[in-house]
C-alpha positions as CSV (number, residue, x, y, z in Angstrom):
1,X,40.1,7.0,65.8
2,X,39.3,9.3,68.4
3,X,42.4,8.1,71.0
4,X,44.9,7.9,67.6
5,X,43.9,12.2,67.1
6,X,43.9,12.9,71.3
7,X,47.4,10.8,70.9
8,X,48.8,13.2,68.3
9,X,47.3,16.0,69.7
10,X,48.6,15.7,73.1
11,X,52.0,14.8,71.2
12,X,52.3,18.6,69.7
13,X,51.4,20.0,72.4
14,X,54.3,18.6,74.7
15,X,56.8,19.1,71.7
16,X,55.1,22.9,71.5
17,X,55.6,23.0,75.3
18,X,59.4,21.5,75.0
19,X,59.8,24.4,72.1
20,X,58.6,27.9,74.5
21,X,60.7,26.1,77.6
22,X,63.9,26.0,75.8
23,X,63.0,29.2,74.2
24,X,61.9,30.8,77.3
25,X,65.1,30.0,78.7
26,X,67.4,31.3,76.5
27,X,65.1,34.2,75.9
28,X,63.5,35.6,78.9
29,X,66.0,38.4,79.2
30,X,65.4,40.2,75.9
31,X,61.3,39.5,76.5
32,X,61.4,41.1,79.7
33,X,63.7,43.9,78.7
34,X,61.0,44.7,75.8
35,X,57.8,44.3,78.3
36,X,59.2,46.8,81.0
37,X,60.4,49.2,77.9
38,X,56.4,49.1,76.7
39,X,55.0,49.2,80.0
40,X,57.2,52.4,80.6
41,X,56.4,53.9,77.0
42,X,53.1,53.3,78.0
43,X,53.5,54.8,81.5
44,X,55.0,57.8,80.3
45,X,52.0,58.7,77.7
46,X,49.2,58.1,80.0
47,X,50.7,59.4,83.4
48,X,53.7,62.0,82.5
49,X,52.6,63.4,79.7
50,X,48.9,64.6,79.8
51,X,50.2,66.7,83.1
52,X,52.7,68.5,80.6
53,X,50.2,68.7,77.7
54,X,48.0,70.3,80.2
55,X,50.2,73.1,81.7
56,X,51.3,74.0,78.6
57,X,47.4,74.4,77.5
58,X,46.6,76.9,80.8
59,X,49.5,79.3,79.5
């Protein structure tokens, strides 16, 4: 019982594997296009903008 649910188990998870490859492939453009547009949001409110936010606070 125990080898029949590792069986099936092991079976989804190279199916699930098969899935994100063939995804991955055909979609790691518009993934890493997204991640570098958050990191640079990102980027820009933690490192740009408190200098700004702070100049225009001293006048």
């Amino acid at each position: 019982m125990l080898f029949f649910f590792f069986i099936i188990a092991l079976t989804i998870s190279i199916l699930l594997a098969m899935v994100l490859f063939a995804a991955l492939r055909v979609l790691w453009k518009p993934i890493l296009i997204v991640i570098l547009v958050l990191w640079a949001i990102g980027y820009y409110k933690h490192e740009i903008a408190p200098h700004y936010h702070n100049a225009a606070t001293e006048l």
